[in-house]
C-alpha positions as protocol buffer text, in pm:
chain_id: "A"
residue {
  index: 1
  type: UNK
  ca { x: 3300 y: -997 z: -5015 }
}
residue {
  index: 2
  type: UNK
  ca { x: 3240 y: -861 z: -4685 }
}
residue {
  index: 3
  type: UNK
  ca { x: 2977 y: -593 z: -4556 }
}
residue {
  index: 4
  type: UNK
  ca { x: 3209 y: -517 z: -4230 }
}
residue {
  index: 5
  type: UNK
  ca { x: 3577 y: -454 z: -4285 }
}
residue {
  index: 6
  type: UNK
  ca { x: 3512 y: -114 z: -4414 }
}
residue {
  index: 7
  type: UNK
  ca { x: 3259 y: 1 z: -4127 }
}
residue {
  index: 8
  type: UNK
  ca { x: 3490 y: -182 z: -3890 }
}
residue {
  index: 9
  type: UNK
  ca { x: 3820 y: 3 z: -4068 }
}
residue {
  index: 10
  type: UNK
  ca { x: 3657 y: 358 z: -3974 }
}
residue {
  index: 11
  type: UNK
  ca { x: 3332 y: 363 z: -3749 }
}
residue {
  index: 12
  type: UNK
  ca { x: 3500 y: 138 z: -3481 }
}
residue {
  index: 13
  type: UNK
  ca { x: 3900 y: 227 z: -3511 }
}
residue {
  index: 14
  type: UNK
  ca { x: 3871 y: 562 z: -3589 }
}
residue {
  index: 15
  type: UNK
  ca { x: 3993 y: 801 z: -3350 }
}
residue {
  index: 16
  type: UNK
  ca { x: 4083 y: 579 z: -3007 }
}
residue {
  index: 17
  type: UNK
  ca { x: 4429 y: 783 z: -3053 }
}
residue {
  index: 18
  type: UNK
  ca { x: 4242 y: 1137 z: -2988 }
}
residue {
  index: 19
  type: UNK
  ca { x: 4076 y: 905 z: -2684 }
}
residue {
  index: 20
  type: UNK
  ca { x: 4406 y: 859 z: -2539 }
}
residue {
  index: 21
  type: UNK
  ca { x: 4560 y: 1190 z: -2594 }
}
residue {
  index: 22
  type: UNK
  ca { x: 4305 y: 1365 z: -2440 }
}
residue {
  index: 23
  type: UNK
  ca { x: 4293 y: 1175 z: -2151 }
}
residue {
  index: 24
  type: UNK
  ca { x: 4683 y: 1250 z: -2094 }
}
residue {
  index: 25
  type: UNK
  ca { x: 4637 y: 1618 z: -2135 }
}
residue {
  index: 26
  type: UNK
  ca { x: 4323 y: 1610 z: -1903 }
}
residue {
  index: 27
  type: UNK
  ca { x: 4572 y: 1386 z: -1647 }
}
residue {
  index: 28
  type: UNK
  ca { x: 4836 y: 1659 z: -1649 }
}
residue {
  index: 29
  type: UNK
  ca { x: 4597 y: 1981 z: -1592 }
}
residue {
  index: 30
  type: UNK
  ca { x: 4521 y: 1781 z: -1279 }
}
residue {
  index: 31
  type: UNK
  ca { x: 4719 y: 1941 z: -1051 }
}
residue {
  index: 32
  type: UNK
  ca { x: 4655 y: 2311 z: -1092 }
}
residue {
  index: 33
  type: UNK
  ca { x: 4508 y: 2540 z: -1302 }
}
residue {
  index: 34
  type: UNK
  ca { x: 4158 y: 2606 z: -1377 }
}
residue {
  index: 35
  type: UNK
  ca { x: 3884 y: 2434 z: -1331 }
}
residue {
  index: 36
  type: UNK
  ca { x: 3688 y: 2250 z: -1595 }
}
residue {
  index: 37
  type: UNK
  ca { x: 3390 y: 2490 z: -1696 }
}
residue {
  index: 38
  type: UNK
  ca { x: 3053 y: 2359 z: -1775 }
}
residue {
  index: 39
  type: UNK
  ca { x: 2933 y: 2477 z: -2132 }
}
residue {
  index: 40
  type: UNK
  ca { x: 2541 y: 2517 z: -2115 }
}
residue {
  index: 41
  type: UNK
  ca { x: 2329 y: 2412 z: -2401 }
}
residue {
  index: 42
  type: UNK
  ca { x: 2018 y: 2353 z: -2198 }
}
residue {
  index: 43
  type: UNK
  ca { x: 1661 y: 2416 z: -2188 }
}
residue {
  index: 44
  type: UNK
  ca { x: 1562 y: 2591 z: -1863 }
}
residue {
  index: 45
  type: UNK
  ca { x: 1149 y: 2614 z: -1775 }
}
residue {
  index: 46
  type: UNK
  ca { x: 1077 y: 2820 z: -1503 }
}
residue {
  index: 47
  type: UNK
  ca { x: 854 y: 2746 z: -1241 }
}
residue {
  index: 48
  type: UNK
  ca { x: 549 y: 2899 z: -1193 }
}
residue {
  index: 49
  type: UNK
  ca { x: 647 y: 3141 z: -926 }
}
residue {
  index: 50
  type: UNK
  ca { x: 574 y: 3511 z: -874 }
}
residue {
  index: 51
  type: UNK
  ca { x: 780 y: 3800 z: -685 }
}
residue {
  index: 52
  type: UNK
  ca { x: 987 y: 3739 z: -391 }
}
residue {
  index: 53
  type: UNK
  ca { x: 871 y: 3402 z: -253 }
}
residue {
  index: 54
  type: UNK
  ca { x: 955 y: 3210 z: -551 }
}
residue {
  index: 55
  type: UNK
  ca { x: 1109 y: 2912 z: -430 }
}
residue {
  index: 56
  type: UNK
  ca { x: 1023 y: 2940 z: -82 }
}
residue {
  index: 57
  type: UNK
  ca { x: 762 y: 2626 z: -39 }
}
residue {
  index: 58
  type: UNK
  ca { x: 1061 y: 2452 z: -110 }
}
residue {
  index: 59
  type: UNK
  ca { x: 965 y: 2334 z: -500 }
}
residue {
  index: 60
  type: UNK
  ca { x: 1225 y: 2346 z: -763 }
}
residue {
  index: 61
  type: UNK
  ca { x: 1245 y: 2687 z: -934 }
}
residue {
  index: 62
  type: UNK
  ca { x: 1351 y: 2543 z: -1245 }
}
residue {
  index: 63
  type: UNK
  ca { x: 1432 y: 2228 z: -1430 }
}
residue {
  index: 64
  type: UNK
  ca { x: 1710 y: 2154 z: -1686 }
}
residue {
  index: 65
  type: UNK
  ca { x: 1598 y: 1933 z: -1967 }
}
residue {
  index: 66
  type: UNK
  ca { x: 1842 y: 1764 z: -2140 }
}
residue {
  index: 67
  type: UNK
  ca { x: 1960 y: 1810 z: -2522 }
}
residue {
  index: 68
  type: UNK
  ca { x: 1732 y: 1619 z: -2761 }
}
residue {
  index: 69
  type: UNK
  ca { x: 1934 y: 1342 z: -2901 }
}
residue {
  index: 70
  type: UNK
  ca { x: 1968 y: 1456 z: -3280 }
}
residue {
  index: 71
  type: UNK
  ca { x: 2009 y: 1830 z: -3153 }
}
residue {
  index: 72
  type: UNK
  ca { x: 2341 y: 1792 z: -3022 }
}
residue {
  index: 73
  type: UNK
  ca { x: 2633 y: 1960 z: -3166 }
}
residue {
  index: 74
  type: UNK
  ca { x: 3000 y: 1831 z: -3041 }
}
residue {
  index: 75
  type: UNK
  ca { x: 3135 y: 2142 z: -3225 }
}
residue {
  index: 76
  type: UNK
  ca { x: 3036 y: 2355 z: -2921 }
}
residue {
  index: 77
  type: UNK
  ca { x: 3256 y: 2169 z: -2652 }
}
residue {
  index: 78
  type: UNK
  ca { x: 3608 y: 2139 z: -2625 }
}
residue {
  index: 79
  type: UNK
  ca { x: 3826 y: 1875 z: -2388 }
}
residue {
  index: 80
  type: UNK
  ca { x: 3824 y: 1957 z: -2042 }
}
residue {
  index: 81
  type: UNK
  ca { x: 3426 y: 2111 z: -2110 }
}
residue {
  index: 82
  type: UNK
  ca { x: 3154 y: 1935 z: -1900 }
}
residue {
  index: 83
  type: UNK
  ca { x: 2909 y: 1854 z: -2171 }
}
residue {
  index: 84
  type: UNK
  ca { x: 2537 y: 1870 z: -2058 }
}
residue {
  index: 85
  type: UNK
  ca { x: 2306 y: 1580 z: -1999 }
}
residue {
  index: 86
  type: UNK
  ca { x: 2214 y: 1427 z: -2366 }
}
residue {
  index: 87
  type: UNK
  ca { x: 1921 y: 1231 z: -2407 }
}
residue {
  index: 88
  type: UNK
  ca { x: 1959 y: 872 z: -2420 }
}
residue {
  index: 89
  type: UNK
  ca { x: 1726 y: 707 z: -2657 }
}
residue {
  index: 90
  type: UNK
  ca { x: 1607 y: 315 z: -2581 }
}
residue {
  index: 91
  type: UNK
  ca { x: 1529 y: 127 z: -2924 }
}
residue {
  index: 92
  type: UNK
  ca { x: 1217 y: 30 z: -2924 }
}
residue {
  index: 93
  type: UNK
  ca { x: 1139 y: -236 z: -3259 }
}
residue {
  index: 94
  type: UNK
  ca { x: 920 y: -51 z: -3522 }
}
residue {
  index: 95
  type: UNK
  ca { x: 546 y: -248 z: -3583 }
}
residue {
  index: 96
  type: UNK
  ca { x: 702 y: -320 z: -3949 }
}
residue {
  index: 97
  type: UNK
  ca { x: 943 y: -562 z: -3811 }
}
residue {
  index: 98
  type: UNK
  ca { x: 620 y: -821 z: -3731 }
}
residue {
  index: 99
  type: UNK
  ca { x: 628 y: -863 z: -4081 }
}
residue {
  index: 100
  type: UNK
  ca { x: 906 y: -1084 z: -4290 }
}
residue {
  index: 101
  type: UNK
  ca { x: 848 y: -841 z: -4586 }
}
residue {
  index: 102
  type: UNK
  ca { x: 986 y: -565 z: -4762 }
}
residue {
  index: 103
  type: UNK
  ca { x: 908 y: -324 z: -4475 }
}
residue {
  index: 104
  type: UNK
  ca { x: 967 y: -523 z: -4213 }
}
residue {
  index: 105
  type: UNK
  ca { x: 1350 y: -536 z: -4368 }
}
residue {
  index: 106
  type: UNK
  ca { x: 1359 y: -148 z: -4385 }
}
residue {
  index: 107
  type: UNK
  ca { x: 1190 y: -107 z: -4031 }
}
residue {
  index: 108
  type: UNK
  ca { x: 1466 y: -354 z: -3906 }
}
residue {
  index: 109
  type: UNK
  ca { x: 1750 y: -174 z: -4089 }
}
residue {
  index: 110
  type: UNK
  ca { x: 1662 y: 165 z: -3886 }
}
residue {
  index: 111
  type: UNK
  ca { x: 1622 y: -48 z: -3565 }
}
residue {
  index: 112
  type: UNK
  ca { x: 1957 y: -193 z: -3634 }
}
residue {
  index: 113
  type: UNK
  ca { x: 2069 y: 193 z: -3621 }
}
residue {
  index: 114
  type: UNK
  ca { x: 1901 y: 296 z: -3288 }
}
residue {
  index: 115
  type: UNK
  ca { x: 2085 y: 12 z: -3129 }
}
residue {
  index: 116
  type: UNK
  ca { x: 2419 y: 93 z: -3270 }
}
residue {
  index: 117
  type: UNK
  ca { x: 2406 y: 410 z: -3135 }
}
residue {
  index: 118
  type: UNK
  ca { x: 2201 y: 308 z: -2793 }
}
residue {
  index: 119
  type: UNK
  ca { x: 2497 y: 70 z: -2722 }
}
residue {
  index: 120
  type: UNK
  ca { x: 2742 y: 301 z: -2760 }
}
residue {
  index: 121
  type: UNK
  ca { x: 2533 y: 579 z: -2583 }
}
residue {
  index: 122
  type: UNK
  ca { x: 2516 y: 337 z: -2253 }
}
residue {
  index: 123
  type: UNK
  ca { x: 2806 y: 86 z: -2309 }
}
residue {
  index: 124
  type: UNK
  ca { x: 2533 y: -155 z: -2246 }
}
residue {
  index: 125
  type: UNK
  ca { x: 2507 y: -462 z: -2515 }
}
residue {
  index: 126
  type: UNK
  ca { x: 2178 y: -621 z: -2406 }
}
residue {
  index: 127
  type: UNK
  ca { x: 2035 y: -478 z: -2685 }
}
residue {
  index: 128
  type: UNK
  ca { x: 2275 y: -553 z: -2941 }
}
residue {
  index: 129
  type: UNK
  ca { x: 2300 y: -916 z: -2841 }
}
residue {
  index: 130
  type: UNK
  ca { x: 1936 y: -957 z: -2858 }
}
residue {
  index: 131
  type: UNK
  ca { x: 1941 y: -861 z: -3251 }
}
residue {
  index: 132
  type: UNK
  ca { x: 2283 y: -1012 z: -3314 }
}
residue {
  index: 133
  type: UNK
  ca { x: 2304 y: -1271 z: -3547 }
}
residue {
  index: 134
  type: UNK
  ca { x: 2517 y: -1602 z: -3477 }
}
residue {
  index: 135
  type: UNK
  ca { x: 2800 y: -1488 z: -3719 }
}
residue {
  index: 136
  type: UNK
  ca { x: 2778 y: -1125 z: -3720 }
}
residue {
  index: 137
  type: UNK
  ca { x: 3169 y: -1044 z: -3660 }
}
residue {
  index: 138
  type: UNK
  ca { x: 3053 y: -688 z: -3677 }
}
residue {
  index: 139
  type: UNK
  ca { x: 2888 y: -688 z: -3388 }
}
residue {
  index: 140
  type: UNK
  ca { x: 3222 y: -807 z: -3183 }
}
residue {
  index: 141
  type: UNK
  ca { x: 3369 y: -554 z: -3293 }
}
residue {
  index: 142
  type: UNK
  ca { x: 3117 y: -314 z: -3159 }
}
residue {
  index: 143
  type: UNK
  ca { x: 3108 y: -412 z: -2852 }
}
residue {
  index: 144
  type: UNK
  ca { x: 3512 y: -424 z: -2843 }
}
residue {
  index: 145
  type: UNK
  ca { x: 3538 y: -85 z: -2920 }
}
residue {
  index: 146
  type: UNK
  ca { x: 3254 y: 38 z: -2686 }
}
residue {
  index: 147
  type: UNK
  ca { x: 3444 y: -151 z: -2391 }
}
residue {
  index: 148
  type: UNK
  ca { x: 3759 y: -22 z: -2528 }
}
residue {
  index: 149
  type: UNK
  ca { x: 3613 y: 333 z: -2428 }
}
residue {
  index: 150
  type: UNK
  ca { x: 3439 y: 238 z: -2103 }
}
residue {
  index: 151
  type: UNK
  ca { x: 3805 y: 89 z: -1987 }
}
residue {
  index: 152
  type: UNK
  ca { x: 3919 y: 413 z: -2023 }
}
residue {
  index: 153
  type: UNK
  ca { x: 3658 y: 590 z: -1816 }
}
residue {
  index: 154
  type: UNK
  ca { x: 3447 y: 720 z: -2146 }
}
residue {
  index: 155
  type: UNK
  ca { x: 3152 y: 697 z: -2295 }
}
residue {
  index: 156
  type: UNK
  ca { x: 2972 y: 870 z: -2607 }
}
residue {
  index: 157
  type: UNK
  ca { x: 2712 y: 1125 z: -2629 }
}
residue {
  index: 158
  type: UNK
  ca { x: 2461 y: 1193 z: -2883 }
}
residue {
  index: 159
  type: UNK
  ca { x: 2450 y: 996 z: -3235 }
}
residue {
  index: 160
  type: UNK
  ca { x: 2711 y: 803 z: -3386 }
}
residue {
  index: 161
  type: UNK
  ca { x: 2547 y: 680 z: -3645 }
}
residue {
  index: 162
  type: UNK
  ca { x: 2255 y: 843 z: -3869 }
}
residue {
  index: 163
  type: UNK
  ca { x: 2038 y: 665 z: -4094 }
}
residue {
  index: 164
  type: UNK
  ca { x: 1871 y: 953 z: -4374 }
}
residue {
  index: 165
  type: UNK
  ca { x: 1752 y: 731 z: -4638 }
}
residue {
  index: 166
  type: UNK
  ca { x: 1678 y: 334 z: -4645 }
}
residue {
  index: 167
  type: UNK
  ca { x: 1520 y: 120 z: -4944 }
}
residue {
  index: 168
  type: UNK
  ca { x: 1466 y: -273 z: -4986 }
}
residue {
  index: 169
  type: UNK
  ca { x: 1767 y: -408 z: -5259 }
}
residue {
  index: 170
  type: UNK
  ca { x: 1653 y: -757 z: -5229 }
}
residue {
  index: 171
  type: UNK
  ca { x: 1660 y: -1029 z: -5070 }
}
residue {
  index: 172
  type: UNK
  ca { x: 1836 y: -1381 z: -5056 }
}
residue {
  index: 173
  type: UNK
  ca { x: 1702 y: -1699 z: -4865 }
}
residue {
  index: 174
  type: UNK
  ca { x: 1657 y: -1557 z: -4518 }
}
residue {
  index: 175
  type: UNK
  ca { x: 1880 y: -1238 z: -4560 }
}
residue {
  index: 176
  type: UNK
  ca { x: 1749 y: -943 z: -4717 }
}
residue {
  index: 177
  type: UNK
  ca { x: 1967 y: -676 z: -4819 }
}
residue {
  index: 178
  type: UNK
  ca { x: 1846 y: -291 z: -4756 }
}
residue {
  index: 179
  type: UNK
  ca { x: 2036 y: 13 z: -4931 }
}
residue {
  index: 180
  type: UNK
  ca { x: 2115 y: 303 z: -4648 }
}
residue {
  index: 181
  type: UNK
  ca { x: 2243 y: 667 z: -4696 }
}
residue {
  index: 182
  type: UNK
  ca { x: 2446 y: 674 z: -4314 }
}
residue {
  index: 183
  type: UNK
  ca { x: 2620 y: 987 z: -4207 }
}
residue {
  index: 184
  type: UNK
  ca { x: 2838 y: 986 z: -3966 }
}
residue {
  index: 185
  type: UNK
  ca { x: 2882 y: 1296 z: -3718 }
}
residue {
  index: 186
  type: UNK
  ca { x: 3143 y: 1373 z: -3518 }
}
residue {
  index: 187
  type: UNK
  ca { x: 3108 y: 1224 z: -3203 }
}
residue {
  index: 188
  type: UNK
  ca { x: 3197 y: 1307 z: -2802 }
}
residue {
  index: 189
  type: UNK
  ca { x: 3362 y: 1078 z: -2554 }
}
residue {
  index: 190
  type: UNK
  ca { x: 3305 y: 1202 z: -2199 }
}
residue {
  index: 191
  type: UNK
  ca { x: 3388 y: 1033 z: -1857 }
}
residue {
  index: 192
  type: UNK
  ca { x: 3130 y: 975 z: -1580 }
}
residue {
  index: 193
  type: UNK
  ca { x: 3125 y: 1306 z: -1430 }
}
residue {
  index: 194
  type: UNK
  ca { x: 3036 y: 1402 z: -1821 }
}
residue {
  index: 195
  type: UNK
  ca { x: 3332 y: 1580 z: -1896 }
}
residue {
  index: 196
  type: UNK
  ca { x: 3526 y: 1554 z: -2282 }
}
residue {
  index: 197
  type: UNK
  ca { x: 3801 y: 1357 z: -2320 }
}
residue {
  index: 198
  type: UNK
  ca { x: 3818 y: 1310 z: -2634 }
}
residue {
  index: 199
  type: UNK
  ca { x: 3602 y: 1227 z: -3016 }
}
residue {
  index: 200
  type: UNK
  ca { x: 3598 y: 1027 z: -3250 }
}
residue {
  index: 201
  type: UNK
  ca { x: 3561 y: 1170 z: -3615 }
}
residue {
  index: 202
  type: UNK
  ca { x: 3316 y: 1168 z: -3835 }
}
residue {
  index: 203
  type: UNK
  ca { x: 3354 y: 1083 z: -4199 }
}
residue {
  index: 204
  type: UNK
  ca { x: 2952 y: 1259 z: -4340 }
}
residue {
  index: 205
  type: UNK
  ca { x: 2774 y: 1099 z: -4581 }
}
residue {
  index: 206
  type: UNK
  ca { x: 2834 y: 779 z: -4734 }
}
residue {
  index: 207
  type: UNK
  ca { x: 2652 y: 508 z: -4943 }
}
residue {
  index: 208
  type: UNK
  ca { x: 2625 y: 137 z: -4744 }
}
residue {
  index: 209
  type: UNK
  ca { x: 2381 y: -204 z: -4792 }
}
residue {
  index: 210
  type: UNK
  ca { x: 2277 y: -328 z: -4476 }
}
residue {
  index: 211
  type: UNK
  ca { x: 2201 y: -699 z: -4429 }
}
residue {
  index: 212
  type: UNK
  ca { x: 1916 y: -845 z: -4160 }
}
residue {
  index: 213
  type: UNK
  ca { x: 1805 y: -1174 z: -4094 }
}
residue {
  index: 214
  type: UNK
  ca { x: 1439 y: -1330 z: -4075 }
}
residue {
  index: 215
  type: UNK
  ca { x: 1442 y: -1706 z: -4042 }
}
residue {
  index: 216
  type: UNK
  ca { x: 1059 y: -1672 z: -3903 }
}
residue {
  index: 217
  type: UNK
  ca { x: 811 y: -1378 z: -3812 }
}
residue {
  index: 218
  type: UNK
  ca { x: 918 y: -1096 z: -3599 }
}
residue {
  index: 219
  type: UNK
  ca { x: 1289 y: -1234 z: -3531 }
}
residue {
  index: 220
  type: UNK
  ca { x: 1501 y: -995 z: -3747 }
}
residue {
  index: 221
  type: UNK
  ca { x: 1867 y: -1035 z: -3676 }
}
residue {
  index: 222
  type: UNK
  ca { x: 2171 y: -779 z: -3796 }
}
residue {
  index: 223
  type: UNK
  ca { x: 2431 y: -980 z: -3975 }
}
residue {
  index: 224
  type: UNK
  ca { x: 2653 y: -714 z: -4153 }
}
residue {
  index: 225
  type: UNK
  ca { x: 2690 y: -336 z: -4256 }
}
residue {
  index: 226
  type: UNK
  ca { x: 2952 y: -249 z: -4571 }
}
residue {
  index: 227
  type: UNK
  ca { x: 2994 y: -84 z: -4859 }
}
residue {
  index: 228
  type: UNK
  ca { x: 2755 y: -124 z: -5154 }
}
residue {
  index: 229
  type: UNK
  ca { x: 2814 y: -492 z: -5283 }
}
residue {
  index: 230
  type: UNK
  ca { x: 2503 y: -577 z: -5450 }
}
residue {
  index: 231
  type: UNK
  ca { x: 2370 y: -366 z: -5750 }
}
C-alpha cells in the first residue's frame, strides 16, 4: 500500500489547468485595457512624525509589513490582482526531533509540514532534500510540481499545507508512523512582480498517517504522506 499516490493524485496535480488558463487570459489583457490593481491587505505603522515636517529629515513615513503567513486569505484576490508581500516562513527543526522517540516523531511530522510549504513558498528544495529520504517518490514529485510552476513564471503564497492535529500511531524498525488531521486551503500562484495567475484548490480537512525516518539521533527523514493505512 502506498502513503503517496493519493497526496500526489490531488496536492501536487490539482489545479496546473487553472495555472495555465490564467496565464493565457493575463497574456491577452496585455495589450490594452486596465491596469492590474494592487489589492491592499497590509499593516501600515506610522512613523513617529508630527505636523507638517513629517517626512522631511528624509526617514520613511511609514512601513508596510507583510501578511502573517497563516493570516492570508486567497479569497480576497482575483487574477490580474497584485497580491501583497506574504511572509515567508524558514523551517527551523523543533528541539523534539534530537530525540528518536515518540515526540521526536510528532515534532518531525510538523517539520515535515513547514518544509512542504517553505519549498513551495520559495521554489527552493534545499530544504526538502536535506529531510528527504533515499526512496521517498513523494518528494519527486514535489519538487516536479513546484518547478512545474516556476517554469511558468509562478510561485505560491501563503500555506499549502496545514497540519491541526498530529499523534504517534507507532512505529516499525526505523519508521514511525504519526496520524495528522491536514487541511488544505486554497492556494495563490503569483509571478515575480507578485501578481495572480492562477490557484490551486483546496480540498479542507482530511484524515492522513505520515511516515519519518530515524536510523540514529537527530536524523529524521520524510519517507511518505497517504491516506490512513495503519489502524
Amino acid at each position: 500500500m502506498s502513503f503517496s499516490r493519493d497526496l500526489s493524485s490531488f496536492l501536487f496535480r490539482r489545479s496546473l489547468v487553472v495555472l495555465v488558463v490564467s496565464a493565457v487570459v493575463l497574456s491577452g489583457c496585455s495589450g490594452g485595457g486596465d491596469e492590474p490593481t494592487e489589492v491592499s491587505k497590509t499593516v501600515e505603522v506610522p512613523a513617529d512624525t508630527e505636523g507638517d515636517d513629517a517626512g522631511t529629515d528624509g526617514e520613511a513615513v511609514g512601513e508596510v509589513a507583510p501578511i502573517p503567513f497563516d493570516e492570508f486569505d486567497p479569497s480576497e484576490y482575483e487574477v490580474g490582482d497584485v497580491v501583497p508581500e506574504v511572509e515567508i516562513v524558514k523551517p527551523v527543526e523543533y528541539p523534539e526531533m534530537a530525540n528518536n522517540d515518540e515526540a521526536g516523531a510528532e515534532a518531525a511530522a510538523q517539520y515535515m509540514i513547514d518544509v512542504l510549504n517553505y519549498t513551495y513558498n520559495t521554489g527552493d528544495s534545499t530544504y526538502l532534500n536535506a529531510v528527504a529520504a533515499d526512496d521517498c517518490s513523494l518528494c519527486t514529485e514535489i519538487r516536479n510540481h513546484v518547478n512545474e510552476i516556476a517554469e511558468r513564471g509562478g510561485r505560491v503564497v501563503g500555506p499549502t499545507t496545514k497540519l491541526q492535529w498530529k499523534e504517534y500511531y507507532g512505529q516499525l524498525g526505523a519508521s514511525w508512523i504519526v496520524n495528522i488531521t491536514l487541511y488544505y486551503p486554497d492556494s495563490t500562484v503569483v509571478n515575480k512582480d507578485r501578481q495572480m495567475l492562477g490557484g490551486l484548490t483546496g480540498r479542507g480537512e482530511v484524515e492522513r498517517q505520515i511516515l519519518v525516518v530515524n536510523e540514529s539521533a537527530a536524523a529524521w527523514k520524510f519517507a511518505s504522506l497517504g491516506e490512513v493505512a495503519f489502524s
